[in-house]
C-alpha positions in Angstrom: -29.9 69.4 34.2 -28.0 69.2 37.3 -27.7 72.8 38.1 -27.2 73.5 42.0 -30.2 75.6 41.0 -32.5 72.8 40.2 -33.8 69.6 41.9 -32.0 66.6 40.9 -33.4 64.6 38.2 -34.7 61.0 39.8 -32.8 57.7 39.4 -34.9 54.9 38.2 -33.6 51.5 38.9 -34.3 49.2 36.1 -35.2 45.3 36.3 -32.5 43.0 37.0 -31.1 41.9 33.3 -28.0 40.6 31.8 -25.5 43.1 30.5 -25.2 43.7 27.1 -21.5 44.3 27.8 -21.1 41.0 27.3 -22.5 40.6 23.7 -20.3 43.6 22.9 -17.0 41.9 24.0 -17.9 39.3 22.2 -18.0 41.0 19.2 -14.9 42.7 19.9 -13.4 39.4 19.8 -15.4 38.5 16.5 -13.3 41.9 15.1 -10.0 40.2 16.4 -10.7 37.0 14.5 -11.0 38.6 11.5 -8.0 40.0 11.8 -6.1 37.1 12.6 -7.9 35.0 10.9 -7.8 31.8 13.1 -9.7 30.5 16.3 -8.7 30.0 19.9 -10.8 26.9 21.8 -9.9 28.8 24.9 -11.9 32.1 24.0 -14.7 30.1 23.2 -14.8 28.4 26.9 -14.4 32.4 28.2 -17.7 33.4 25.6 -19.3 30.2 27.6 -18.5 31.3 30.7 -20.0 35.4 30.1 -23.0 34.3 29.0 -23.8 32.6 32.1 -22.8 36.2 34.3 -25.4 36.6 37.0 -28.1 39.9 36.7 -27.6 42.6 38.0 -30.2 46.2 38.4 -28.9 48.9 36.5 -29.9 52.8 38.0 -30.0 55.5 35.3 -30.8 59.2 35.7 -32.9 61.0 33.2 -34.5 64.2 32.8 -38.1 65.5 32.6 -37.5 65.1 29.3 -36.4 61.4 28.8 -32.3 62.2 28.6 -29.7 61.5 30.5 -29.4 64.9 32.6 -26.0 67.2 32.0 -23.8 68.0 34.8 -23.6 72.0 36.0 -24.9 75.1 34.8 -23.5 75.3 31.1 -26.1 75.6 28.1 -27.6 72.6 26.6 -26.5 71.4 23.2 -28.6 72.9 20.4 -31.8 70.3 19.8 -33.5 72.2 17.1 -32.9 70.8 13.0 -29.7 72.6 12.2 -27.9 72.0 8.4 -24.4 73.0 7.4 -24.2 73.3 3.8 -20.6 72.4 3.1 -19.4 71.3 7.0 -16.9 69.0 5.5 -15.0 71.5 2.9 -15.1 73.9 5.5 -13.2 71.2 7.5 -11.1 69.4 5.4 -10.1 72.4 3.1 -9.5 72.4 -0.1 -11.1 70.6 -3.5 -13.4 67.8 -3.1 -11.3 65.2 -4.9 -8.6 66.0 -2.4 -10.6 63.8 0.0 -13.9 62.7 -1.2 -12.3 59.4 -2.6 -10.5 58.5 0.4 -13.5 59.0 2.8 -15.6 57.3 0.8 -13.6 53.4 0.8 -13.4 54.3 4.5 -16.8 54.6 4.9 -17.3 51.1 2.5 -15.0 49.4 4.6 -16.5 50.3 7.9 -20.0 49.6 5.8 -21.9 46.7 8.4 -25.5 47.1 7.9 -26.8 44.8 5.4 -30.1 45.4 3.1 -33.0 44.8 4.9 -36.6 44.5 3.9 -38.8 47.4 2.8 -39.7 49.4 5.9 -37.2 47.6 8.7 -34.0 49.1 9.8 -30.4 47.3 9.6 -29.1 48.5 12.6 -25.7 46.7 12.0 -22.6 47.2 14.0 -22.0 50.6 15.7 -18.7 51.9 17.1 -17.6 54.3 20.0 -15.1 57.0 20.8 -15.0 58.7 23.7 -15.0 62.0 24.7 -11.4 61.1 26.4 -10.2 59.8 24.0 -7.0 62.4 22.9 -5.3 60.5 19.9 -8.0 59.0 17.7 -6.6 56.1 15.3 -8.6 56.6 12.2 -9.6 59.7 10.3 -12.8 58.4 10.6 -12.7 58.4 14.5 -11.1 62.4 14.3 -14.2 63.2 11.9 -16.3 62.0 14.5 -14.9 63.7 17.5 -14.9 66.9 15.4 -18.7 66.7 14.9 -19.0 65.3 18.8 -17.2 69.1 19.8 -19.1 70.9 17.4 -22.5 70.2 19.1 -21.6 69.5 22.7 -20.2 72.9 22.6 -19.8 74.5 25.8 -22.2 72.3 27.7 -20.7 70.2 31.0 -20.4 66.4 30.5 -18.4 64.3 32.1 -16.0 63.3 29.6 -15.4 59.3 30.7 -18.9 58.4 29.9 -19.5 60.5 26.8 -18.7 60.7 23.5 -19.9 59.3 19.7 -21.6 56.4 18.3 -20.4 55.8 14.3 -21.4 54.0 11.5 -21.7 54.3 7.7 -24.1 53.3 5.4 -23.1 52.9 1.7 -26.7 51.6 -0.1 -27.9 51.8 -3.6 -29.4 55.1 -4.5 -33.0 53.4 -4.7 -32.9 52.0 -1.3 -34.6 52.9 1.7 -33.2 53.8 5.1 -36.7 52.9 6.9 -38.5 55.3 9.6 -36.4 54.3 13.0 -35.6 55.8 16.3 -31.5 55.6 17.1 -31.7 54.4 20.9 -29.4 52.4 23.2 -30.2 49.3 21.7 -28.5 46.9 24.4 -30.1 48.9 27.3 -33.9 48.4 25.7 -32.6 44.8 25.4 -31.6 44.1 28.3 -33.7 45.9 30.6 -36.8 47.2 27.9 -36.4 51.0 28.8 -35.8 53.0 25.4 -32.8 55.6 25.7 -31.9 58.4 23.0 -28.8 60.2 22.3 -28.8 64.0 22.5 -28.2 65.0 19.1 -28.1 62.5 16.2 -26.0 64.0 13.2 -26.2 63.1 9.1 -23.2 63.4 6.8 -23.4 62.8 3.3 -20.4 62.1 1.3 -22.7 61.7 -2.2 -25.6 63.7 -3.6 -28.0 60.6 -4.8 -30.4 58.5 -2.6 -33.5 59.7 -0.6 -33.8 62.5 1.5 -33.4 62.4 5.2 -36.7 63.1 6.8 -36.9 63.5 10.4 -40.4 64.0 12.3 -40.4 65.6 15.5 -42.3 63.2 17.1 -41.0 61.2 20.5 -41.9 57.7 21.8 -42.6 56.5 25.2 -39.7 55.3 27.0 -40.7 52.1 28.3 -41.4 48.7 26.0 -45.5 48.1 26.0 -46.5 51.3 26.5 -46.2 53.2 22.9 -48.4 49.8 21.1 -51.8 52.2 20.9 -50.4 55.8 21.5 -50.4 57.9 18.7 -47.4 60.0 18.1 -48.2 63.6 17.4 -46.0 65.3 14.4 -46.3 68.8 14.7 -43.0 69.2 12.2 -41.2 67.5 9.7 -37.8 68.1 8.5 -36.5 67.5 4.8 -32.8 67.1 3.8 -31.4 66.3 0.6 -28.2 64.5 0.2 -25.4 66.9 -1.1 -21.4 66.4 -0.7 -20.1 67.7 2.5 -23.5 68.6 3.6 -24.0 67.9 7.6 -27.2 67.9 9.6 -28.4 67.5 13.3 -31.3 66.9 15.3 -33.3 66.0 18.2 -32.1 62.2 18.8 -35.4 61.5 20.4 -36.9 62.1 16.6 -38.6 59.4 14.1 -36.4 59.5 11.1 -35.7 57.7 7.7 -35.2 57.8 4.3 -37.7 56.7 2.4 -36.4 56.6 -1.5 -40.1 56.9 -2.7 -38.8 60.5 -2.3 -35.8 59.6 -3.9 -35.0 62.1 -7.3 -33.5 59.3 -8.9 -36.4 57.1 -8.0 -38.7 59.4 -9.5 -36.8 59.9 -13.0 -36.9 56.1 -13.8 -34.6 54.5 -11.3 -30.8 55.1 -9.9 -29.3 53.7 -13.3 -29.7 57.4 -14.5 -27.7 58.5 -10.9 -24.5 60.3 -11.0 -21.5 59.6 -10.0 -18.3 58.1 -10.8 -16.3 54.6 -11.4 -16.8 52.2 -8.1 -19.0 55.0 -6.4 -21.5 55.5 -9.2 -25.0 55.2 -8.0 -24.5 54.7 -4.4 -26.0 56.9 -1.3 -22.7 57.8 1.2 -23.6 58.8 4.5 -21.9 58.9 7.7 -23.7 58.7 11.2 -23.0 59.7 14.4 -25.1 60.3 17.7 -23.5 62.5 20.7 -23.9 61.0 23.9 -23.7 62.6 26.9 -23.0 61.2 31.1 -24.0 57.4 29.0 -22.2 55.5 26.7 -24.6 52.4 25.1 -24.4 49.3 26.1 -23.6 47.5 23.0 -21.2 49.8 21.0 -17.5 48.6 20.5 -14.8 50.3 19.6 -13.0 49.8 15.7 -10.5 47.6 16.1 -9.8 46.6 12.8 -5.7 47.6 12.2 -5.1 48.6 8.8 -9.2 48.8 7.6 -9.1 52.2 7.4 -6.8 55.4 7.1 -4.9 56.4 10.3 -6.0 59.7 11.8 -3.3 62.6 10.4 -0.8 64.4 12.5 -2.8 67.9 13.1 -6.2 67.3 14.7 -9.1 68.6 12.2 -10.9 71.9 13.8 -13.0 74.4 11.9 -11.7 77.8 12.1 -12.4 80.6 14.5 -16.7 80.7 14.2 -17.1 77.7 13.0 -18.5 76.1 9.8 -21.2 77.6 7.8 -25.0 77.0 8.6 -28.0 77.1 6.4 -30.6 79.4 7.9 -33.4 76.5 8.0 -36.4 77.9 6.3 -40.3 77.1 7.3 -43.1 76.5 4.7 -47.1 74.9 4.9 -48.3 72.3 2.8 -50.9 74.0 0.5 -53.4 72.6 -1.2 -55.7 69.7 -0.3 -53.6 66.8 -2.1 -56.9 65.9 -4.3 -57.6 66.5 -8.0 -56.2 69.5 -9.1 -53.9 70.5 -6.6 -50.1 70.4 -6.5 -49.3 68.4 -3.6 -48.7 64.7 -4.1 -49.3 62.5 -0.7 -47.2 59.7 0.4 -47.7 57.3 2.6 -46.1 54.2 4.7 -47.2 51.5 6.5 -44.9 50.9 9.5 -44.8 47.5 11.0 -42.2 45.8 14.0 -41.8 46.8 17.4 -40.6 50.3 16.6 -43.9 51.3 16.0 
């Protein structure tokens, strides 16, 4: 960190690229479009004219430990596995149906990743707030900044340049969420350096689909370098979907969802999955990733009026200590996994660049 206390953390000054700010004004113009529903010939000669911007070297500070280093003396955010139970209820008060409905169609219609094969990662399109940011539009956006001041906590940031990346993911209960690292995909683009959030957060909003599983195991942060490495595993952390249920990790951790672990999976398929009307048999989550002193290079705000509910009049806070939290517990694998024994292996074969 950048305590007055410690040495400052070294700038590296990465090859000369082309910004990825570009691409993600371009897709902020893609949201306007559909929105208005027509074309202008003149934006298209301004899109021309940014992809032919001239390179420029980007300098980013980073710790001993690969993130972007936090400003003063305050305590870090909490980078251990942490689960609340019921964060949402605790929240949003009251019954379930009182909201579960209405933050599930927003999560649909903010819903951008598309089904990819077995074992890639949709990234899809991902959206910012920042930390400034005092009025949020959505109820969505609020959510988000109430789960962005829940684990920065009392650390020192500097508010401009931090804040959440959101998405949702609304997938058939039998799908997989494949084993990824959440980086600053436009930064590893541009310049091939590979960047983390501090904390990367679940939601669920359902109680079907795979587990989350997150592996504490880290990657190397620059492109060519990871091909041959192994990554060591020392601990792996299992999270099964349940309404209102909120977890956090490490965002330097390999994570997925493989539905091979999936309940519904293992009793014959999601066609015997719970749920109700429109939302039957479908895995609700929603994602966000606290970044801190960085904002990613390709993340756009939601500018889509009238796609989802307008953030309420009273800004959504838990009360005085906060919302409940599992106490996470520990166990060992026993058994050998032959003949006999309890233990049933699994495996995956991981292919792509991420690996």
């Amino acid at each position: 960190r950048n305590c007055p206390l410690l040495p400052p953390c070294p700038t590296l000054r990465l090859a000369p690229h082309r910004p990825s700010m570009e691409r993600a004004k371009k897709r902020q113009k893609v949201q306007a479009a559909a929105v208005n529903e027509e074309e202008d010939e003149e934006e298209g000669e301004e899109e021309e004219d940014e992809g032919e911007e001239s390179e420029e070297e980007l300098e980013i500070s980073i710790d001993e430990d690969g993130r972007t280093p936090l400003h003063g003396c305050g305590p870090p955010p909490e980078y251990r596995f942490r689960s609340f139970p019921k964060l949402l209820q605790d929240l949003l008060g009251g019954g379930e149906a009182s909201w579960l409905d209405d933050l599930r169609k927003d999560c649909e219609a903010a819903f951008t990743a598309r089904a990819a094969k077995k074992g890639e990662y949709s990234a899809g399109e991902t959206f910012w707030v920042g930390a400034d940011v005092e009025e949020p539009a959505t109820v969505l956006e609020q959510l988000a900044l109430a789960i962005f001041r829940l684990h920065a906590g009392l650390c020192t940031f500097d508010r401009a340049t931090s804040g959440v990346e959101w998405w949702t993911q609304v997938i058939d209960a039998d799908d997989d969420i494949g084993w990824h690292w959440d980086r600053d995909y436009g930064l590893e683009a541009d310049a091939g350096f590979r960047l983390h959030p501090h904390v990367a957060t679940v939601t669920y909003l359902s109680d079907l689909g795979a587990p989350t599983l997150m592996l504490e195991g880290t990657e190397e942060p620059e492109e060519g370098n990871a091909a041959t490495k192994p990554i060591g595993v020392p601990v792996a952390h299992w999270s099964a979907p349940s309404i209102g249920k909120h977890v956090s990790f490490d965002g330097r951790w390999l994570h997925g969802a493989p539905a091979d672990l999936a309940p519904e999976v293992a009793q014959g398929g999601a066609s015997a999955a719970k749920g109700e009307g429109a939302f039957a048999g479908k895995r609700f989550t929603f994602l966000v990733n606290i970044w801190l002193n960085h904002r990613p290079r390709s993340v756009v705000p939601w500018t889509l009026k009238g796609r989802l509910r307008a953030a309420g009049d009273r800004p959504l806070a838990w009360t005085a200590g906060g919302p409940s939290e599992d106490e996470v517990k520990r166990v060992k694998a026993l058994g050998s996994g032959e003949a006999g024994d309890e233990l049933r292996r699994f495996s995956w074969e991981l292919e792509g660049e991420d690996e």
